[in-house]
C-alpha positions in Angstrom: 0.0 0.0 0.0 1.0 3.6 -0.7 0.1 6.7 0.7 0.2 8.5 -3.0 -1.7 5.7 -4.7 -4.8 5.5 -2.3 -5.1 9.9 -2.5 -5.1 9.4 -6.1 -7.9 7.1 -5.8 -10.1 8.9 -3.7 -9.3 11.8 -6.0 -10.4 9.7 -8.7 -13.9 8.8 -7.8 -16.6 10.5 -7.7 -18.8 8.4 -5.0 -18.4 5.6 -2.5 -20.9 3.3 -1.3 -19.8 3.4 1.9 -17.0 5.6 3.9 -15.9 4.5 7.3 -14.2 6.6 10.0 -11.5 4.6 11.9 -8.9 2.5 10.9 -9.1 0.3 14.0 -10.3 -3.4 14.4 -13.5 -2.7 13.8 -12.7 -0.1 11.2 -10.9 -2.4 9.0 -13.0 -5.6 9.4 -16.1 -3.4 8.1 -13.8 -2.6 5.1 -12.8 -5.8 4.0 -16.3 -7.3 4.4 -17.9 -4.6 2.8 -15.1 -4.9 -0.3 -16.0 -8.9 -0.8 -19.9 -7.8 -0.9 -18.7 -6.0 -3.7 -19.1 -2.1 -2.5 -17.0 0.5 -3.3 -15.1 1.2 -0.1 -13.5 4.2 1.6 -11.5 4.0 4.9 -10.0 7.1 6.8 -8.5 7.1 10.3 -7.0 10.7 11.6 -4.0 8.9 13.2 -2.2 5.6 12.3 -3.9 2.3 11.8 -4.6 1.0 14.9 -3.3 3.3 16.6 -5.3 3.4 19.5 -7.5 0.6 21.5 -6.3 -2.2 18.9 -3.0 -1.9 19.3 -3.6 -1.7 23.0 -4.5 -5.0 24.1 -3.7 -7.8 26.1 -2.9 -9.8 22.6 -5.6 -12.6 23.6 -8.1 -14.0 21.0 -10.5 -15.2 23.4 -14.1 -15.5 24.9 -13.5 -14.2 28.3 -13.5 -16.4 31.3 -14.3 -13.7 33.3 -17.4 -12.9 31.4 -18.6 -16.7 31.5 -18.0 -16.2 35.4 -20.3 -13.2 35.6 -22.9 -15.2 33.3 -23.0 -17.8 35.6 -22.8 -16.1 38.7 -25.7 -13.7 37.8 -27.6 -15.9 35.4 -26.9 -13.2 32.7 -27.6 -14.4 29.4 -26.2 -11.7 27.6 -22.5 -12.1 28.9 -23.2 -16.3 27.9 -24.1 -14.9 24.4 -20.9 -13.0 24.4 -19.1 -15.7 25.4 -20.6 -17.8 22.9 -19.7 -15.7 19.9 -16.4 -15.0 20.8 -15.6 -18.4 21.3 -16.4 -19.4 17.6 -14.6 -16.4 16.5 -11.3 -17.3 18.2 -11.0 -20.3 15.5 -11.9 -18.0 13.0 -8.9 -15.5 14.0 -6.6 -18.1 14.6 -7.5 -20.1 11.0 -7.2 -16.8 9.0 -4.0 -15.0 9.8 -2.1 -18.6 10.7 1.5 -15.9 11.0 0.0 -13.0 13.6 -2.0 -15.6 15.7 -1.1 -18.9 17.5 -3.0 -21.0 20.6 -1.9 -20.2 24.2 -1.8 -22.4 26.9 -2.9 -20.7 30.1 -2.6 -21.8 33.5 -4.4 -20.6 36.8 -2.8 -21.3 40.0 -5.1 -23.2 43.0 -4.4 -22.3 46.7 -6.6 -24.8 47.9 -8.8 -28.2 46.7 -12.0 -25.8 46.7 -10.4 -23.5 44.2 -9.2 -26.3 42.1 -13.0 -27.7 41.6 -14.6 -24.6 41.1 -12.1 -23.6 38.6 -11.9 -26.9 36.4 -15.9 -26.6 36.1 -15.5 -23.1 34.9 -12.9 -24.4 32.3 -14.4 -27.5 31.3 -17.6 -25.2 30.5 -15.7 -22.5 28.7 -14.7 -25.7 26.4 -18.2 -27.2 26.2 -19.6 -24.0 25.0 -16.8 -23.3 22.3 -17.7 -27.1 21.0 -16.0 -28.2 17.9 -14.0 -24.7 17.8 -12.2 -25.7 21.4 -8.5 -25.6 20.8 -7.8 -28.0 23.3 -8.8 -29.9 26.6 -8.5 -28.1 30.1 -6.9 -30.1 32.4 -6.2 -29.9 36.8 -3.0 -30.3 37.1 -0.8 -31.9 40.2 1.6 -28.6 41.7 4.3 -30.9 40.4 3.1 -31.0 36.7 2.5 -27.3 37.3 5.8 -26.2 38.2 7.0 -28.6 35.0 5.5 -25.9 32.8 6.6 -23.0 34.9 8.9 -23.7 37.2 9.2 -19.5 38.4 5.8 -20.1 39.9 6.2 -19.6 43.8 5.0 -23.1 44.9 4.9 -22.5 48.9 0.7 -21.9 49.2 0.2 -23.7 45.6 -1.9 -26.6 46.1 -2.5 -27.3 42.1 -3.5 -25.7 39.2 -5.7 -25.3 35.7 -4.7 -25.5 32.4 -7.0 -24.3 29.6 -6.1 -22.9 26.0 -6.8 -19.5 24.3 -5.5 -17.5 21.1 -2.9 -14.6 20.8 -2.5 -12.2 18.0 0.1 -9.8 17.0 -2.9 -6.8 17.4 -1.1 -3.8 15.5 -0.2 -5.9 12.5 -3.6 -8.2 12.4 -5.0 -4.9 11.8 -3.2 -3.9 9.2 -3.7 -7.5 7.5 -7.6 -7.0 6.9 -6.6 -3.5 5.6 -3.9 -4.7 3.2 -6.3 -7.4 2.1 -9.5 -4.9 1.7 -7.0 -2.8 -0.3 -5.7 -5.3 -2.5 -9.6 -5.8 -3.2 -10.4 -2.4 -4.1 -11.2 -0.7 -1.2 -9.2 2.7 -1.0 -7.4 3.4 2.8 -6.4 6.4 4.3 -4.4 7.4 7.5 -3.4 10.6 9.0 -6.9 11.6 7.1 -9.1 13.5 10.1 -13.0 13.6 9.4 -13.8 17.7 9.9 -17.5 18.4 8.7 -19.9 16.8 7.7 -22.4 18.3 4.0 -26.0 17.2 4.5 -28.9 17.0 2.5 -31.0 20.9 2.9 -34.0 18.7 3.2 -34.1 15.4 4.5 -31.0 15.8 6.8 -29.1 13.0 5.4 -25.2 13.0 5.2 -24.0 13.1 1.9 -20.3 14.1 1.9 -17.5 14.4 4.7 -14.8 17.2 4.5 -11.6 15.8 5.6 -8.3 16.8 6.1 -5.1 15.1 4.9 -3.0 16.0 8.0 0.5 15.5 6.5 0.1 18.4 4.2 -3.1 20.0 5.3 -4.9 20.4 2.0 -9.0 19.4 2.9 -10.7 16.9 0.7 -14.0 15.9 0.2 -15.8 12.3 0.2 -19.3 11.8 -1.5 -20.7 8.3 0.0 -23.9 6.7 0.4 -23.4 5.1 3.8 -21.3 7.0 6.4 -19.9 4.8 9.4 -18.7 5.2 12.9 -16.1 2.9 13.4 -13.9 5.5 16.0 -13.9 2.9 19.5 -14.1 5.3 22.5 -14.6 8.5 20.2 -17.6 7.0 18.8 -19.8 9.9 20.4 -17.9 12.7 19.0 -18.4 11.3 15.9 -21.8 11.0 16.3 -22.4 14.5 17.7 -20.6 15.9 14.2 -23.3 14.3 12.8 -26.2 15.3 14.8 -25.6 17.3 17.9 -28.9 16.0 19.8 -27.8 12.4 20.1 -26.8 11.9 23.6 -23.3 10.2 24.6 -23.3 6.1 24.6 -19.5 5.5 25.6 -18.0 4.6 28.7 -14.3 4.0 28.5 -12.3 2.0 30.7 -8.5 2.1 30.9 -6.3 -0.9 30.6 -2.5 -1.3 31.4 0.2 -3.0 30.7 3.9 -3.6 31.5 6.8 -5.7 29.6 9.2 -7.6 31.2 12.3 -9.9 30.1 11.9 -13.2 29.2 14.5 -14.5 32.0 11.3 -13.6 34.4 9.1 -16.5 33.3 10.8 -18.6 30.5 8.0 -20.9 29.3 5.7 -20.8 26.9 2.8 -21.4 29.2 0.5 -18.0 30.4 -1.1 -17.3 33.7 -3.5 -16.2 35.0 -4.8 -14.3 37.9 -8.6 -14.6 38.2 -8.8 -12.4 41.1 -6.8 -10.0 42.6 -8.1 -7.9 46.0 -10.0 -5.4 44.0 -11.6 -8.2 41.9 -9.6 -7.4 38.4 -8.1 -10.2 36.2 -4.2 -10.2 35.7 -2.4 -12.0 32.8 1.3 -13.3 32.4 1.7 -14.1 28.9 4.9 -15.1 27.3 4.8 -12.2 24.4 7.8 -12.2 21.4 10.7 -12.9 23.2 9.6 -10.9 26.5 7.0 -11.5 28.8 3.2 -9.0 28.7 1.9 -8.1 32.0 -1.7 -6.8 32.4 -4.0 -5.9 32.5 -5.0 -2.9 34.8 -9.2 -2.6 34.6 -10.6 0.8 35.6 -13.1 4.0 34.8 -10.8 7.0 32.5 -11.3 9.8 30.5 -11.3 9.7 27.5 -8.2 11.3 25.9 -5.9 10.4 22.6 -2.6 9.5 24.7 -3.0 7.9 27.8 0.3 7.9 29.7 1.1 3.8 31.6 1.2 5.8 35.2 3.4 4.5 37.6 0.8 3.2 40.1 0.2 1.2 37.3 3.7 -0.5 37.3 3.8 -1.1 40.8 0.5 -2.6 40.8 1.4 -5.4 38.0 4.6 -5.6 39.8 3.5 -6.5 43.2 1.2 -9.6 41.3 4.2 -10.5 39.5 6.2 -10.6 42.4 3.2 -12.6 44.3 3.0 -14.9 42.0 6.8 -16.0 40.5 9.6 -16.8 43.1 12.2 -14.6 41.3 11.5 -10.7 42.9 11.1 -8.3 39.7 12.1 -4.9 40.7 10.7 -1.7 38.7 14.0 -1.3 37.2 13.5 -4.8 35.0 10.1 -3.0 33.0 11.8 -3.1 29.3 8.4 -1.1 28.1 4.5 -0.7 28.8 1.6 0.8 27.3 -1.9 1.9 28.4 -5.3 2.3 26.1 -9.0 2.8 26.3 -11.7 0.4 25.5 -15.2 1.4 24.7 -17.8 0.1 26.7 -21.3 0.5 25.5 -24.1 2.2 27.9 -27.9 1.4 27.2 -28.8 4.1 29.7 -26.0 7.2 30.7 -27.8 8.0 34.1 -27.3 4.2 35.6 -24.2 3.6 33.5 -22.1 6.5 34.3 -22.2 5.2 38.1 -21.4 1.4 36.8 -18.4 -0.3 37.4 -16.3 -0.9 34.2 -15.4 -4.5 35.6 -18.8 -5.4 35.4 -19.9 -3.9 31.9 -20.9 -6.0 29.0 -18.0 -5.1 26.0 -20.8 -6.6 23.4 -21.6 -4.0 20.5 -24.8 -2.8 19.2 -25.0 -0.8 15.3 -26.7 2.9 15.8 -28.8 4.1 12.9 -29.3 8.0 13.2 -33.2 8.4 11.9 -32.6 11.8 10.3 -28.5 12.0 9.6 -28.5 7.7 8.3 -24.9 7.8 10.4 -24.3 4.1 11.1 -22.3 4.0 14.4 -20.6 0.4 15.8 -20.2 0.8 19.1 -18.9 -1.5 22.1 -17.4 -4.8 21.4 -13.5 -6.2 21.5 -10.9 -7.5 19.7 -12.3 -11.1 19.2 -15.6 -10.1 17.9 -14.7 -7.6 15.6 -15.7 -10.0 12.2 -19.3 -10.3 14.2 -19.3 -6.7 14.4 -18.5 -6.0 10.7 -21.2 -8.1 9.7 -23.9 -6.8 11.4 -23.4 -3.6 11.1 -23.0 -4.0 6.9 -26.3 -6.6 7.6 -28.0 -3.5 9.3 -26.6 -0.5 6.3 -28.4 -3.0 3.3 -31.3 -3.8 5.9 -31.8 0.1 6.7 -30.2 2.5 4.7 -29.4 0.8 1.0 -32.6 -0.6 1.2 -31.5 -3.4 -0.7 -31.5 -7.2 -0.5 -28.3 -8.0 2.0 -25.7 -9.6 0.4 -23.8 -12.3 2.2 -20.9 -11.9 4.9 -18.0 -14.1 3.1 -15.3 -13.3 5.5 -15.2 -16.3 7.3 -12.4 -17.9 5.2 -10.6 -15.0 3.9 -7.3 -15.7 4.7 -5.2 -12.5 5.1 -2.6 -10.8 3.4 1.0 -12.3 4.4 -1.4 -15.9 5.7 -1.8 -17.1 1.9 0.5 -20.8 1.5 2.1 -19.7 4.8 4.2 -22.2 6.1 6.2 -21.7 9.3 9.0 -24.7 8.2 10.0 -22.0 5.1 12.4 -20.0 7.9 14.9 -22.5 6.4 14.6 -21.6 3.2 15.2 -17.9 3.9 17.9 -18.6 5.4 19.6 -20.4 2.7 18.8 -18.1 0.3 19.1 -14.9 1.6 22.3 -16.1 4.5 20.3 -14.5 7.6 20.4 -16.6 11.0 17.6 -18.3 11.6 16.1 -16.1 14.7 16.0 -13.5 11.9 14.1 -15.8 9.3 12.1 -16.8 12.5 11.2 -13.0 13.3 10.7 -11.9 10.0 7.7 -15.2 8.9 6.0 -13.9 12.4 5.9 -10.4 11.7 5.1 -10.7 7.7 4.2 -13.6 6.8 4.7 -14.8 3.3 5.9 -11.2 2.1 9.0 -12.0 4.7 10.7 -12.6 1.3 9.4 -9.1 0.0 12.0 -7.9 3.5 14.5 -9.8 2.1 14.7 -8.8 -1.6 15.3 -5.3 -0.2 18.8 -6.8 0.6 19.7 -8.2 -2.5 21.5 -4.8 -3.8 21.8 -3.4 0.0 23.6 -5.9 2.0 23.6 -3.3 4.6 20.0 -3.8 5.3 20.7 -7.5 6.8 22.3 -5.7 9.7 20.2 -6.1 13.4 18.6 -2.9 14.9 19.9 -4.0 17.7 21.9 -7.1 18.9 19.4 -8.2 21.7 16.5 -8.3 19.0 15.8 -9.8 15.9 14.9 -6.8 13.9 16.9 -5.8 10.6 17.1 -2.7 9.0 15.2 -3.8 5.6 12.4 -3.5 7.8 12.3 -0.2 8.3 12.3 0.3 4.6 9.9 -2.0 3.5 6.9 -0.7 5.8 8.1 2.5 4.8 7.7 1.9 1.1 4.7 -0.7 1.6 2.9 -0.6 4.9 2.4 3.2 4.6 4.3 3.9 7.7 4.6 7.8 8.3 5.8 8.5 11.4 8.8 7.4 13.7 5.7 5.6 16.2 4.1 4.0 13.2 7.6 2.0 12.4 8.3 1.6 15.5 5.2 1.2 17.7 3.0 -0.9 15.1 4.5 -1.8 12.3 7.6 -3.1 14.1 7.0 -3.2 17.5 10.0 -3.0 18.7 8.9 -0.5 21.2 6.9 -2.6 22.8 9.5 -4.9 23.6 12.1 -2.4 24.4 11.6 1.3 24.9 15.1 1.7 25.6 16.4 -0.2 22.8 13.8 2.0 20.2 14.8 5.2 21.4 18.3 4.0 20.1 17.3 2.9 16.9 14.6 6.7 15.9 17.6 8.6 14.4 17.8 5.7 11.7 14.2 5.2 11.5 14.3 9.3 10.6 16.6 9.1 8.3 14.7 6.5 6.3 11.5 8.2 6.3 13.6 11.8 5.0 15.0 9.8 2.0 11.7 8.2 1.0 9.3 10.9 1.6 11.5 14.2 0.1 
């Protein structure tokens, strides 16, 4: 993808069928469903891809135990439902993008024969709803067997433990994936592109055209569409208020945070986690490229663009860390962290606003406007977010196209970079282009097939096979190629998302941005 290329595009049509705002999860699932029902698609998102809530996460594919807990426990069918669909997802997100997602083996420590019941049952019933799409059996394990599989577990008040499976995802770049594949099928994608007015019709009060502006040389634009949709996460409402300044607010955000630690903490490829802690949150251990993800933090924010990982944060994770593992992890071992909002939806603002955030439902529900025909998605989470395409495009035909629905087909689209991936081909990168093979490794994770497109960039550049830095598997080719293909604009969009490499290492990132600026200069003057 090219920046250039997808302007002239826009430029060079005179309506779309539909143009969605936000270039999140959500966003970009909308886009490539709404591309394979054969519309004419237009995508902006003011800041980077993802560059909010979805690259935020906890980097789970999952249904949420904690959910199925709360279903139980308050014989709620609607968190059972949720439960329920994101179960049958998971397989979905794990079959489709086999490079940025694998299964996780999670395990929950028992501090007594109680906790060991009540937790299997809970397990075995998380499986028994996910049916045929269970990755694999829970099991109650011995303390013994436990430690076996993470032997940094503090065993003193351990008395056994659960095992049970889930997904992961590389979040950043599994957004980008449905957005290289929408583009690749027509649909034109825009970032640093911020939504500014919106033209209506005199009479009926319908939304015909947005006026946006392209924020990297501040020239305004405008989109005709047929379909408008709110696809912004936690700025959902100012979105909707552009639109039509008498709907009332819907969002609720709550904060979650997270802290990176190295590997030598827990070196396993087994997860835990914490189903409890004294305020009733859920914590998560989770063996994460080469490091190890801590998080997450669970509580009411405000909503702003750049929420700051506060340090009452870090010493919160810390002391669970340090309750948990034998080792003691001191504040001075955090390598990186990160804090983001998730939207929670409100069905009434009075009774919501004085809700816990713990105990909200993060399902989604697709707003029609009556007078404007905005379409806002609002709610949901990462492992719904091909639900949530669907039924918001199901509602646009239903209610404002007013034509027959054509079909969801995005349940086997396998995404760009996932096409004849095969893991076993590190070899043959490394043979052919003479990289080690924690490089040819690294690179098949990140980009999947079009790892080779990295490499080619070395062919008449040897330079480019050289490491970031010598503690991670990162090469300089990379910076180049999702500079040239990836539309990567900014020093945080190499380095944050497209990379990651900050994630892992803030330190070791800061090292690397002079390089990283240079690269964008020589491509972009």
């Amino acid at each position: 993808m090219n920046r250039q290329e997808q302007l002239k595009k826009l430029q060079n049509t005179t309506e779309f069928d539909i143009c969605i705002i936000g270039g999140g999860a959500t966003g970009a699932g909308i886009a490539l469903d709404a591309v394979m029902r054969g519309l004419k698609v237009m995508l902006i998102d003011k800041n980077d891809f993802a560059a909010q809530t979805s690259s935020k996460s906890t980097k789970l594919i999952h249904g949420g135990v904690r959910y199925l807990e709360q279903a139980v426990k308050k014989l709620d069918w609607e968190q059972y439902k949720m439960v329920r669909k994101a179960l049958r997802e998971r397989e979905i997100l794990l079959q489709n993008a086999p490079h940025l997602s694998r299964p996780l083996a999670l395990l929950t420590p028992c501090f007594n024969f109680i906790e060991g019941i009540y937790y299997t049952i809970g397990m075995k019933m998380y499986e028994w709803i996910a049916g045929s799409q269970n990755i694999a059996k829970s099991e109650w394990l011995s303390k013994k067997t436990a430690l076996k599989l993470i032997p940094e577990l503090k065993s003193k008040r351990m008395s056994s433990a659960v095992l049970y499976y889930d997904g992961q995802l590389d979040d950043a770049r599994y957004c980008l994936a449905l957005l290289q594949t929408a583009e690749a099928k027509g649909a034109t994608i825009l970032n640093y592109t911020q939504a500014v007015k919106f033209n209506k019709n005199e009479d009926s009060g319908r939304l015909k055209s947005l006026i946006v502006s392209n924020l990297i040389n501040g020239t305004e634009l405008t989109i005709n569409a047929k379909v408008f949709i709110n696809a912004t996460g936690p700025f959902a409402d100012s979105i909707r208020t552009m639109a039509s300044s008498k709907l009332k607010p819907r969002i609720k955000v709550s904060r979650g945070a997270h802290i990176v630690l190295p590997r030598s903490v827990m070196q396993g490829d087994t997860a835990i986690l914490v189903p409890k802690t004294d305020d009733g949150r859920v914590i998560f251990m989770i063996p994460w490229q080469d490091q190890v993800l801590v998080g997450t933090t669970d509580e009411a924010d405000e909503l702003s663009e750049n929420p700051k990982l506060e340090d009452y944060e870090k010493t919160y994770l810390l002391e669970y860390v340090n309750r948990y593992l034998d080792k003691n992890v001191t504040p001075d071992q955090v390598k990186s962290g990160f804090a983001g909002l998730r939207p929670l939806l409100q069905a009434q603002l009075q009774s919501a606003m004085n809700s816990d955030t713990k105990s909200l439902v993060r399902d989604h529900e697709v707003e029609i406007d009556r007078r404007s025909k905005l379409v806002s998605i609002m709610g949901g989470k990462w492992t719904t977010y091909r639900i949530m395409a669907k039924d918001t495009l199901d509602e646009v035909y239903k209610e404002v196209l007013k034509k027959e629905t054509v079909k969801c087909t995005t349940e086997h689209q396998v995404l760009f970079g996932g096409e004849n991936y095969r893991f076993e081909d590190w070899e043959n990168l490394v043979n052919q282009y003479q990289v080690s093979e924690i490089v040819a490794k690294h690179l098949l994770k990140k980009y999947g097939v079009n790892a080779q497109k990295v490499l080619q960039l070395t062919e008449n550049e040897p330079v480019l096979k050289e490491l970031l830095n010598p503690e991670h598997p990162f090469i300089k080719a990379e910076i180049k190629y999702v500079i040239q293909s990836e539309m990567a604009q900014t020093i945080d969009d190499v380095l944050e998302r497209r990379l990651g490499l900050r994630l892992r290492d803030e330190a070791a990132s800061k090292a690397v941005e002079p390089y990283v600026k240079e690269v964008l200069l020589e491509n972009f003057n």
